[in-house]
BALOKE-78351 format. One record per atom (N, C-alpha, C): atom name; x, z, y. Coordinates in Angstrom, 2 decimals. Atoms other than C-alpha are relative to their C-alpha. Example, Ala and Ser with C-alpha at 12.3 -4.5 7.8 and 13.67 -1.06 7.14 Angstrom:
// BALOKE-78351
REC   atom        px        pz        py
REC      N      0.89      0.00     -1.19
REC     CA     12.30      7.80     -4.50
REC      C      0.90      0.00      1.20
REC      N     -0.82     -0.06     -1.19
REC     CA     13.67      7.14     -1.06
REC      C     -0.77      0.73      1.09
This chain:
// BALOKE-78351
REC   atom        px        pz        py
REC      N      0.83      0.00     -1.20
REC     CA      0.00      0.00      0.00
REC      C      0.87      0.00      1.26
REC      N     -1.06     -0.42     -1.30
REC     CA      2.79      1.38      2.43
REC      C      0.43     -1.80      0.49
REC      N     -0.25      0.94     -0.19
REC     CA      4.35     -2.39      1.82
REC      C     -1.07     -1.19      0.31
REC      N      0.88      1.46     -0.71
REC     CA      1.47     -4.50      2.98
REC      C     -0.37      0.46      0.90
REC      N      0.57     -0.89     -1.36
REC     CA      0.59     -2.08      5.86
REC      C      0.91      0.03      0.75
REC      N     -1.21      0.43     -0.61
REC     CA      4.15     -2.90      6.89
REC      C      0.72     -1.26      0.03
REC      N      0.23      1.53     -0.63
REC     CA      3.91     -6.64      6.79
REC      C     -0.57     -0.44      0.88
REC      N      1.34      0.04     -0.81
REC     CA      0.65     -6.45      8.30
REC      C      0.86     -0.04      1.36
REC      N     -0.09     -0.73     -1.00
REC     CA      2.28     -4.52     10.83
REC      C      0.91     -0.94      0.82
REC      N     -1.11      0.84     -0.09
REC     CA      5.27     -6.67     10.96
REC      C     -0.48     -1.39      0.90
REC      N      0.34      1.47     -0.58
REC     CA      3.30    -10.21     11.65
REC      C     -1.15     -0.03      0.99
REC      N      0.88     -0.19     -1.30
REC     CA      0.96     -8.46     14.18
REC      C      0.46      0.05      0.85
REC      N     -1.27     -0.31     -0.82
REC     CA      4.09     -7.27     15.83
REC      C      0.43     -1.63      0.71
REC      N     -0.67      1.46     -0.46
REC     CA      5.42    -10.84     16.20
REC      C     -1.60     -0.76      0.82
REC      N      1.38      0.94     -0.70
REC     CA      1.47    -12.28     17.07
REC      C      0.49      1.14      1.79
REC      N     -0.02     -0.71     -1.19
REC     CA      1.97     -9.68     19.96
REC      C      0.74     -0.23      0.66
REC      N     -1.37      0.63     -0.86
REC     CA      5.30    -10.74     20.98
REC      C     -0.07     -1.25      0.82
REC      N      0.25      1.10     -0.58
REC     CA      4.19    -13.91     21.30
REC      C     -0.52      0.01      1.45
REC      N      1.18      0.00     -1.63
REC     CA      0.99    -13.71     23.47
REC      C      0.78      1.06      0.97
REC      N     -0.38     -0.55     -1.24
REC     CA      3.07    -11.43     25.76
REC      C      1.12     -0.95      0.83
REC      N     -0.97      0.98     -0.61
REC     CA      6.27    -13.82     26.13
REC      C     -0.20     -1.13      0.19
REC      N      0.18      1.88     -0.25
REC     CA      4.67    -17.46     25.61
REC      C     -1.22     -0.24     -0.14
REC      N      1.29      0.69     -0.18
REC     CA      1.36    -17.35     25.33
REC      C     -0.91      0.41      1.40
REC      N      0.80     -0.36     -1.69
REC     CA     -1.74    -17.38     28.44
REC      C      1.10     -0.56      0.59
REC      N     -0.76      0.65     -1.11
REC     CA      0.42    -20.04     29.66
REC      C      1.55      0.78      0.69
REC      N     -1.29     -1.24     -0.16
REC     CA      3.69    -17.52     29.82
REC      C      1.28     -1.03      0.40
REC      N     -0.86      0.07     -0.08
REC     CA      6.10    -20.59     29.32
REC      C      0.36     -0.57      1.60
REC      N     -0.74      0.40     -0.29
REC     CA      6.31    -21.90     32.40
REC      C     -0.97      0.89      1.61
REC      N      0.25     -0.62     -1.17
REC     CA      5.90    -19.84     35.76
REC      C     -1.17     -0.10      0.62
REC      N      1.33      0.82     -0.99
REC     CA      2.66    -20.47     37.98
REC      C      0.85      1.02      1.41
REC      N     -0.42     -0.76     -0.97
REC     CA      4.03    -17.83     40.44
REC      C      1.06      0.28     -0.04
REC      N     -0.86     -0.23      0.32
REC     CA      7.54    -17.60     40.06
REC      C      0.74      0.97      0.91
REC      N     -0.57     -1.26     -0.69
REC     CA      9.68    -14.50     41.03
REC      C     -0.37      1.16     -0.69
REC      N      0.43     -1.75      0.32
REC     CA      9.15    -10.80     40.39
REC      C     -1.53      0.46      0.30
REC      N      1.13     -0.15     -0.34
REC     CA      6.12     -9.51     40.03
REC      C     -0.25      1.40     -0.44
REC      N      0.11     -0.98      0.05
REC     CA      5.33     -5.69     39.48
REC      C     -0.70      1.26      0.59
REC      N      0.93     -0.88     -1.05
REC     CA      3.33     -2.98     40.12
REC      C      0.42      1.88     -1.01
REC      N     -0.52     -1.52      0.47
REC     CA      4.80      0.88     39.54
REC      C     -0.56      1.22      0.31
REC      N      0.72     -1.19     -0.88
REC     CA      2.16      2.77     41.19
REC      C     -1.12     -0.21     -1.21
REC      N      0.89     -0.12      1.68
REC     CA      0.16      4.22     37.78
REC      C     -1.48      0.13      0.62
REC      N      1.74      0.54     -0.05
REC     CA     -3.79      3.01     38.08
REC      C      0.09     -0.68      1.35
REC      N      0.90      1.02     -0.90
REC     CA     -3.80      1.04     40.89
REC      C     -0.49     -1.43     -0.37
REC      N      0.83      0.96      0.14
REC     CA     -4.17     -1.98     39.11
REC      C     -1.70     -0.15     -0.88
REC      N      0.88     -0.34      0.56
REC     CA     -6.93     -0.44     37.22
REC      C     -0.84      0.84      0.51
REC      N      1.13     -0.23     -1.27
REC     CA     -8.56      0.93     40.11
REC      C     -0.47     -1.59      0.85
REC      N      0.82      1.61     -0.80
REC     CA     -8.74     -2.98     41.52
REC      C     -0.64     -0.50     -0.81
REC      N      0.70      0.65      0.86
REC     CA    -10.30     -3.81     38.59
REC      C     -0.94      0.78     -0.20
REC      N      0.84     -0.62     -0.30
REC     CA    -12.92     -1.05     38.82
REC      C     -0.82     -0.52      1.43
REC      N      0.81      0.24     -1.18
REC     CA    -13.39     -1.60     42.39
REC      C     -0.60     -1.51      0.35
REC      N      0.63      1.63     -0.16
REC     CA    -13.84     -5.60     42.57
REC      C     -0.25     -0.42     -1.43
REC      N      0.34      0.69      1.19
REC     CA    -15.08     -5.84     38.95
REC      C     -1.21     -0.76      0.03
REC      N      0.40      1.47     -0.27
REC     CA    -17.57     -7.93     40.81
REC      C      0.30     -1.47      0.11
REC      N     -1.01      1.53     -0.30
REC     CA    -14.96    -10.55     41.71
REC      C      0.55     -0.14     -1.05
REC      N     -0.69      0.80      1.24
REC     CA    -13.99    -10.95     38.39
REC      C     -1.09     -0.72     -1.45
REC      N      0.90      0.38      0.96
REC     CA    -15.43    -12.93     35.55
REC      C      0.31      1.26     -1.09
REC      N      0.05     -1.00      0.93
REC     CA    -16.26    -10.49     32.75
REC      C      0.95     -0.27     -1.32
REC      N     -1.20      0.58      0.76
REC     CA    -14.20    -12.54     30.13
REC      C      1.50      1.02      0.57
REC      N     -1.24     -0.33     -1.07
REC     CA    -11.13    -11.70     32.63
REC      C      0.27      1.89     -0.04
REC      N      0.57     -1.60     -0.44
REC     CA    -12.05     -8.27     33.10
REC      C      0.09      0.87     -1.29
REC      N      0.07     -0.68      0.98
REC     CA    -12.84     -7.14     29.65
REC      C      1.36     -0.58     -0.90
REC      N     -1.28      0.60      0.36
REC     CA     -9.49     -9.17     28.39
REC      C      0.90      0.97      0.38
REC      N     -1.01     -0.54     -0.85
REC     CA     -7.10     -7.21     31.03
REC      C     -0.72      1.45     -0.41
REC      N      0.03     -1.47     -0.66
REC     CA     -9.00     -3.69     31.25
REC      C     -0.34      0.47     -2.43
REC      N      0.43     -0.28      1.59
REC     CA    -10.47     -3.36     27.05
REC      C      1.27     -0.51     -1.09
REC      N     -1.26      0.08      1.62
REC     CA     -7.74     -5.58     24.90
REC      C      1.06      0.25      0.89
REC      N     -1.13     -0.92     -0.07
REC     CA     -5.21     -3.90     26.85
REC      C      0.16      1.46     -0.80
REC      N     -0.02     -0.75      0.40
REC     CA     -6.29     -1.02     25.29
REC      C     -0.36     -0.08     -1.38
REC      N      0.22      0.32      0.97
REC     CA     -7.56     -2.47     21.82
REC      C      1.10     -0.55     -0.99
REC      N     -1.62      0.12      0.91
REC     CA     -4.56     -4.07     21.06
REC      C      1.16      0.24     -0.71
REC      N     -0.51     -1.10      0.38
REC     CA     -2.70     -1.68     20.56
REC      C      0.15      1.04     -0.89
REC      N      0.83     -0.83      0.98
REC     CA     -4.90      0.43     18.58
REC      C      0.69      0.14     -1.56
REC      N     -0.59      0.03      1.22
REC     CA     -3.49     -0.71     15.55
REC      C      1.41      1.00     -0.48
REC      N     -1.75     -0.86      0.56
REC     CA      0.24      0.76     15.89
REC      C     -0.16      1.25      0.09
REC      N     -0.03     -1.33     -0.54
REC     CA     -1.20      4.05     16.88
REC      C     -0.53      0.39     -1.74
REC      N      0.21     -0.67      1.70
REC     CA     -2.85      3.88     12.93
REC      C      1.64     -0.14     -0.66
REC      N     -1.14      0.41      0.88
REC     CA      0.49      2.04     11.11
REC      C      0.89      0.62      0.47
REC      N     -1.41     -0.59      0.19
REC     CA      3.54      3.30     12.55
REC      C      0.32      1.61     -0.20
REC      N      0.03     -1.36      0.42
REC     CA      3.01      7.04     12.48
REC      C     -0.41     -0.13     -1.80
REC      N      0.35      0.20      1.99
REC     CA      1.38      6.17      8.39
REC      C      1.38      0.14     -0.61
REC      N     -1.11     -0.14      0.27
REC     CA      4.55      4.34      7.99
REC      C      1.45      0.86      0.08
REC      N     -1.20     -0.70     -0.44
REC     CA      7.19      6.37      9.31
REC      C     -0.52      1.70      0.02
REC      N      0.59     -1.21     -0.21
REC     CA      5.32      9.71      9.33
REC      C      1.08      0.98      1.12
REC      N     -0.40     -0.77     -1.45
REC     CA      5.50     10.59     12.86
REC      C     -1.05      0.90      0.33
REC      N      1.02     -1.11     -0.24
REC     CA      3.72     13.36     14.51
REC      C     -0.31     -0.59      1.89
REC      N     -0.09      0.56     -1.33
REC     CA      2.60     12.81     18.13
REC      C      0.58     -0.03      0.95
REC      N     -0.72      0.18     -0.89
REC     CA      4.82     13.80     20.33
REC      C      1.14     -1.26     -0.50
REC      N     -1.52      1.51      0.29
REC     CA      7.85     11.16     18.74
REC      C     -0.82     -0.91     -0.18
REC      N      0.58      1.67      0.17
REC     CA      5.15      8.46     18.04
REC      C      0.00     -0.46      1.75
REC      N      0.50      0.34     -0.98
REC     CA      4.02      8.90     21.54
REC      C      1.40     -0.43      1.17
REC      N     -1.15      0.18     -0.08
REC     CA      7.64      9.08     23.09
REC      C      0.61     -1.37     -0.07
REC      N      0.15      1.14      0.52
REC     CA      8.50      6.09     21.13
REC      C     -0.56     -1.17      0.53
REC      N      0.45      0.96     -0.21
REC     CA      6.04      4.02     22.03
REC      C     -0.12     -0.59      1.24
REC      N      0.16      0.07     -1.32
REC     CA      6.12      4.36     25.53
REC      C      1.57     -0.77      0.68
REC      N     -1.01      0.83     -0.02
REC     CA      9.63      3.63     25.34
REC      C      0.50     -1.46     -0.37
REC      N     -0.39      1.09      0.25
REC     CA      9.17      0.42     23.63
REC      C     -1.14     -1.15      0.88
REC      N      1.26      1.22     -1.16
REC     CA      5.98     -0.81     26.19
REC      C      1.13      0.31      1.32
REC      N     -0.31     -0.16     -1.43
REC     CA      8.34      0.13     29.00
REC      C      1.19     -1.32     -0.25
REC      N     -1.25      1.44      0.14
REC     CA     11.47     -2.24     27.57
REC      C     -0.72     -1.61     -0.27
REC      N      0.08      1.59      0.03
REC     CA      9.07     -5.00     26.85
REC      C     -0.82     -0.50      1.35
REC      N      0.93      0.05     -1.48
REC     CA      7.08     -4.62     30.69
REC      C      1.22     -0.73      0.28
REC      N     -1.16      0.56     -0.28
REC     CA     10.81     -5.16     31.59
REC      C      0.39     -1.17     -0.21
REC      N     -0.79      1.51      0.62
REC     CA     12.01     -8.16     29.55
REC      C     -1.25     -0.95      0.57
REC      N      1.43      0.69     -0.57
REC     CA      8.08     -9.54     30.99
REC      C      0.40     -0.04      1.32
REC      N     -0.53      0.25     -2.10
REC     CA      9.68     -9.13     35.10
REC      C      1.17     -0.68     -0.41
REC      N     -1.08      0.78     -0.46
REC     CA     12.89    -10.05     34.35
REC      C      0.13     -1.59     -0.98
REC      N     -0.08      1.67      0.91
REC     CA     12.63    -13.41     32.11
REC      C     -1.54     -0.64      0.76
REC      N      0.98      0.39     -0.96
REC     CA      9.35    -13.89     34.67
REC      C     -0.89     -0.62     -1.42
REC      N      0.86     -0.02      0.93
REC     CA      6.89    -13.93     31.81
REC      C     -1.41      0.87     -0.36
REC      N      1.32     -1.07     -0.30
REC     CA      4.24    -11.67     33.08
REC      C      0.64      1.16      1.30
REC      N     -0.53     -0.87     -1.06
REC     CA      4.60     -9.07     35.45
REC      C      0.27      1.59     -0.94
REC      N     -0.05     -1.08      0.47
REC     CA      5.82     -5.37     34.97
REC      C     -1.23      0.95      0.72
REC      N      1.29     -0.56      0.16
REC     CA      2.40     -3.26     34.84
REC      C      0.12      1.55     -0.42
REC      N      0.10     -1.38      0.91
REC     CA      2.67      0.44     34.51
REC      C     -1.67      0.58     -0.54
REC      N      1.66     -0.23      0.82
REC     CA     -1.24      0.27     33.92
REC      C     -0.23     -0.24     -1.04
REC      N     -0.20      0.47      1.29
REC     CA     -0.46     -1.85     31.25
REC      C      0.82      0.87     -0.79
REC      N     -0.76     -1.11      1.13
REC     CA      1.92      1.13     29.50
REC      C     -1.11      0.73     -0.05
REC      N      1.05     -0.91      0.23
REC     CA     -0.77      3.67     30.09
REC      C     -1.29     -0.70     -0.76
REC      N      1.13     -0.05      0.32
REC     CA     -3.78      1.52     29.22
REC      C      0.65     -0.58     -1.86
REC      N     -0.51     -0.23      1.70
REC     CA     -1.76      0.63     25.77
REC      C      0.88      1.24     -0.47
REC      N     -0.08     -1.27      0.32
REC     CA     -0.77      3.94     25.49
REC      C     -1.00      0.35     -0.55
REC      N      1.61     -0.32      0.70
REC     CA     -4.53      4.85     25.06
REC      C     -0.05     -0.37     -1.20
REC      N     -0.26      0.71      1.13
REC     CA     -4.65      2.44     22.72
REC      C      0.11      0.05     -1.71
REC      N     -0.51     -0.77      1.55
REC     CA     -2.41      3.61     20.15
REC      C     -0.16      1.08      0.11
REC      N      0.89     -1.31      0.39
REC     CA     -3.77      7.12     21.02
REC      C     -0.62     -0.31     -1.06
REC      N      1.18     -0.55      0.65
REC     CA     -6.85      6.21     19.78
REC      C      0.39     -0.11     -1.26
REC      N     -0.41      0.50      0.91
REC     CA     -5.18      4.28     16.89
REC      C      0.71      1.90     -0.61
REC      N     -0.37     -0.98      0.53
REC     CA     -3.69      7.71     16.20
REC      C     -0.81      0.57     -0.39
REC      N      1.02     -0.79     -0.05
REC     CA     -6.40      9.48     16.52
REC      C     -1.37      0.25     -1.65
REC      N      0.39      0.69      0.98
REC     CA     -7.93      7.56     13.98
REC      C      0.79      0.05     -1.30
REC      N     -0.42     -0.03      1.14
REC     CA     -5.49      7.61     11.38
REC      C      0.47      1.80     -0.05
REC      N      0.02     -1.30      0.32
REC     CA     -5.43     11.73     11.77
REC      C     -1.39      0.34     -0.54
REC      N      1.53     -0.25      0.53
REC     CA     -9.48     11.52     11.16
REC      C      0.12     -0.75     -1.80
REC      N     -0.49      0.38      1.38
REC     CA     -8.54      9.21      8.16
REC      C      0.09      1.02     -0.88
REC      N     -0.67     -1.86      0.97
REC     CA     -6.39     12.42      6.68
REC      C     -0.96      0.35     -0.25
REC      N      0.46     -0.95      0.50
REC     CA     -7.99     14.48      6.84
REC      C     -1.50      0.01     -0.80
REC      N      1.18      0.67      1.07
REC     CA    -11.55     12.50      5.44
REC      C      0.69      0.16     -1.42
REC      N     -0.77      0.03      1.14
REC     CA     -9.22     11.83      2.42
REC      C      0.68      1.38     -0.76
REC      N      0.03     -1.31      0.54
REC     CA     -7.96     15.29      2.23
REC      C     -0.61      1.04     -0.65
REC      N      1.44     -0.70      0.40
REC     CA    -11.52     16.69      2.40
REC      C     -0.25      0.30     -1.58
Protein backbone atom coordinates (compact mmCIF):
# COMPACT_ATOMS: atom_id res chain seq x y z
CA UNK A 1 0.00 0.00 0.00
CA UNK A 2 2.79 2.43 1.38
CA UNK A 3 4.35 1.82 -2.39
CA UNK A 4 1.47 2.98 -4.50
CA UNK A 5 0.59 5.86 -2.08
CA UNK A 6 4.15 6.89 -2.90
CA UNK A 7 3.91 6.79 -6.64
CA UNK A 8 0.65 8.30 -6.45
CA UNK A 9 2.28 10.83 -4.52
CA UNK A 10 5.27 10.96 -6.67
CA UNK A 11 3.30 11.65 -10.21
CA UNK A 12 0.96 14.18 -8.46
CA UNK A 13 4.09 15.83 -7.27
CA UNK A 14 5.42 16.20 -10.84
CA UNK A 15 1.47 17.07 -12.28
CA UNK A 16 1.97 19.96 -9.68
CA UNK A 17 5.30 20.98 -10.74
CA UNK A 18 4.19 21.30 -13.91
CA UNK A 19 0.99 23.47 -13.71
CA UNK A 20 3.07 25.76 -11.43
CA UNK A 21 6.27 26.13 -13.82
CA UNK A 22 4.67 25.61 -17.46
CA UNK A 23 1.36 25.33 -17.35
CA UNK A 24 -1.74 28.44 -17.38
CA UNK A 25 0.42 29.66 -20.04
CA UNK A 26 3.69 29.82 -17.52
CA UNK A 27 6.10 29.32 -20.59
CA UNK A 28 6.31 32.40 -21.90
CA UNK A 29 5.90 35.76 -19.84
CA UNK A 30 2.66 37.98 -20.47
CA UNK A 31 4.03 40.44 -17.83
CA UNK A 32 7.54 40.06 -17.60
CA UNK A 33 9.68 41.03 -14.50
CA UNK A 34 9.15 40.39 -10.80
CA UNK A 35 6.12 40.03 -9.51
CA UNK A 36 5.33 39.48 -5.69
CA UNK A 37 3.33 40.12 -2.98
CA UNK A 38 4.80 39.54 0.88
CA UNK A 39 2.16 41.19 2.77
CA UNK A 40 0.16 37.78 4.22
CA UNK A 41 -3.79 38.08 3.01
CA UNK A 42 -3.80 40.89 1.04
CA UNK A 43 -4.17 39.11 -1.98
CA UNK A 44 -6.93 37.22 -0.44
CA UNK A 45 -8.56 40.11 0.93
CA UNK A 46 -8.74 41.52 -2.98
CA UNK A 47 -10.30 38.59 -3.81
CA UNK A 48 -12.92 38.82 -1.05
CA UNK A 49 -13.39 42.39 -1.60
CA UNK A 50 -13.84 42.57 -5.60
CA UNK A 51 -15.08 38.95 -5.84
CA UNK A 52 -17.57 40.81 -7.93
CA UNK A 53 -14.96 41.71 -10.55
CA UNK A 54 -13.99 38.39 -10.95
CA UNK A 55 -15.43 35.55 -12.93
CA UNK A 56 -16.26 32.75 -10.49
CA UNK A 57 -14.20 30.13 -12.54
CA UNK A 58 -11.13 32.63 -11.70
CA UNK A 59 -12.05 33.10 -8.27
CA UNK A 60 -12.84 29.65 -7.14
CA UNK A 61 -9.49 28.39 -9.17
CA UNK A 62 -7.10 31.03 -7.21
CA UNK A 63 -9.00 31.25 -3.69
CA UNK A 64 -10.47 27.05 -3.36
CA UNK A 65 -7.74 24.90 -5.58
CA UNK A 66 -5.21 26.85 -3.90
CA UNK A 67 -6.29 25.29 -1.02
CA UNK A 68 -7.56 21.82 -2.47
CA UNK A 69 -4.56 21.06 -4.07
CA UNK A 70 -2.70 20.56 -1.68
CA UNK A 71 -4.90 18.58 0.43
CA UNK A 72 -3.49 15.55 -0.71
CA UNK A 73 0.24 15.89 0.76
CA UNK A 74 -1.20 16.88 4.05
CA UNK A 75 -2.85 12.93 3.88
CA UNK A 76 0.49 11.11 2.04
CA UNK A 77 3.54 12.55 3.30
CA UNK A 78 3.01 12.48 7.04
CA UNK A 79 1.38 8.39 6.17
CA UNK A 80 4.55 7.99 4.34
CA UNK A 81 7.19 9.31 6.37
CA UNK A 82 5.32 9.33 9.71
CA UNK A 83 5.50 12.86 10.59
CA UNK A 84 3.72 14.51 13.36
CA UNK A 85 2.60 18.13 12.81
CA UNK A 86 4.82 20.33 13.80
CA UNK A 87 7.85 18.74 11.16
CA UNK A 88 5.15 18.04 8.46
CA UNK A 89 4.02 21.54 8.90
CA UNK A 90 7.64 23.09 9.08
CA UNK A 91 8.50 21.13 6.09
CA UNK A 92 6.04 22.03 4.02
CA UNK A 93 6.12 25.53 4.36
CA UNK A 94 9.63 25.34 3.63
CA UNK A 95 9.17 23.63 0.42
CA UNK A 96 5.98 26.19 -0.81
CA UNK A 97 8.34 29.00 0.13
CA UNK A 98 11.47 27.57 -2.24
CA UNK A 99 9.07 26.85 -5.00
CA UNK A 100 7.08 30.69 -4.62
CA UNK A 101 10.81 31.59 -5.16
CA UNK A 102 12.01 29.55 -8.16
CA UNK A 103 8.08 30.99 -9.54
CA UNK A 104 9.68 35.10 -9.13
CA UNK A 105 12.89 34.35 -10.05
CA UNK A 106 12.63 32.11 -13.41
CA UNK A 107 9.35 34.67 -13.89
CA UNK A 108 6.89 31.81 -13.93
CA UNK A 109 4.24 33.08 -11.67
CA UNK A 110 4.60 35.45 -9.07
CA UNK A 111 5.82 34.97 -5.37
CA UNK A 112 2.40 34.84 -3.26
CA UNK A 113 2.67 34.51 0.44
CA UNK A 114 -1.24 33.92 0.27
CA UNK A 115 -0.46 31.25 -1.85
CA UNK A 116 1.92 29.50 1.13
CA UNK A 117 -0.77 30.09 3.67
CA UNK A 118 -3.78 29.22 1.52
CA UNK A 119 -1.76 25.77 0.63
CA UNK A 120 -0.77 25.49 3.94
CA UNK A 121 -4.53 25.06 4.85
CA UNK A 122 -4.65 22.72 2.44
CA UNK A 123 -2.41 20.15 3.61
CA UNK A 124 -3.77 21.02 7.12
CA UNK A 125 -6.85 19.78 6.21
CA UNK A 126 -5.18 16.89 4.28
CA UNK A 127 -3.69 16.20 7.71
CA UNK A 128 -6.40 16.52 9.48
CA UNK A 129 -7.93 13.98 7.56
CA UNK A 130 -5.49 11.38 7.61
CA UNK A 131 -5.43 11.77 11.73
CA UNK A 132 -9.48 11.16 11.52
CA UNK A 133 -8.54 8.16 9.21
CA UNK A 134 -6.39 6.68 12.42
CA UNK A 135 -7.99 6.84 14.48
CA UNK A 136 -11.55 5.44 12.50
CA UNK A 137 -9.22 2.42 11.83
CA UNK A 138 -7.96 2.23 15.29
CA UNK A 139 -11.52 2.40 16.69
Amino acid sequence: MKKAIALITLAYSLLLLYWMFIGFGRTSPHLPGYRYNVMPLHTIKLYFAHADSFQLKYWIVNMVGNIAVFAPFGLAVPYLFRMRLFSFTVLFICVLLLLETMQLLLQRGSFDIDDVLLNTVGALIGFACLQFIRKRVSA
